[in-house]
N, C-alpha and C positions, 0 to 999 in steps of 0.2 A: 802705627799701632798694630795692623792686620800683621805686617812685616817682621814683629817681635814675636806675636803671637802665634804664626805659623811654624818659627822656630823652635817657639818652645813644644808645639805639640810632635814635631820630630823628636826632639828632646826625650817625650814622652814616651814615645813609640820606641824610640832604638833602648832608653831603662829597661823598658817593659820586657820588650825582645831579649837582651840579656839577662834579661831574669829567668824567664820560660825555655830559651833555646827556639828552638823550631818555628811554633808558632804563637801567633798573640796571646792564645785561650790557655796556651800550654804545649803537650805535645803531638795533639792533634789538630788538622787543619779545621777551619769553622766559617760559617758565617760572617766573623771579625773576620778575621783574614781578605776574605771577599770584598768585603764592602773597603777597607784598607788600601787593600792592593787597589782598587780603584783611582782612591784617591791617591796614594803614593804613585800613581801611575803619571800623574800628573804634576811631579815634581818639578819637570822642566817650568812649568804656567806657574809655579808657587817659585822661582827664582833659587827653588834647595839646589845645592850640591848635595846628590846621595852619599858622598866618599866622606862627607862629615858627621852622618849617621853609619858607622859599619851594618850595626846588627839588622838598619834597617834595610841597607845597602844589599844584603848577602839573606836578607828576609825576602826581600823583594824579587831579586833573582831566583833563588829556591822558587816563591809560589806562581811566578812568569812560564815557570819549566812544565808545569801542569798542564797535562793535554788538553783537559776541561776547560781549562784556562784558555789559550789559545784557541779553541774551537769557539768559545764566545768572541772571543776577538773578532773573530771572522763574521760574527749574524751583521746583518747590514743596519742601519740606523734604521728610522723610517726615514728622513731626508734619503739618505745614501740609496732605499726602497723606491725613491717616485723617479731617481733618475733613472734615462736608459744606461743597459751595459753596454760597455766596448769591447770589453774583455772578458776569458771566461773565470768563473769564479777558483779563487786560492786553494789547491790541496795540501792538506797534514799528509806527513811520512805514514 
């Protein structure tokens, strides 16, 4: 059931996407987007192939590229917070 329904909301996402171009809301980036990209981040755990979603595919890449983006990548969890470092932390270009 979850496994149909997951697809369809890809489904949903990449209409959406070629409806608007750029982003969920339209043409500018949003809060949709964000919260999106999160979960679409996590297609690998949902069993998607992205290359079966394009717009979602080439949506997902576009708002990856985002510096903002990327610099949250990097905040530590709180888990990730209680361990000790080993290493020093990841710098952006």
């Amino acid at each position: 059931r979850f496994y149909r329904e997951t697809r369809r909301l890809y489904a949903v996402l990449d209409s959406r996407l070629g409806e608007t171009g750029a982003y969920v809301s339209g043409e500018h980036f949003s809060v949709a987007d964000i919260a999106l990209w999160c979960w679409v981040n996590r297609a690998w755990k949902h069993k998607v192939d992205l290359a079966a979603y394009p717009n979602v595919k080439a949506w997902f890449e576009r708002v990856g590229e985002r510096p903002a983006l990327k610099r949250g990548l990097l905040v530590p969890t709180e888990e990730q917070q209680r361990r000790p470092r080993t290493e020093p932390a990841p710098e952006l270009e």
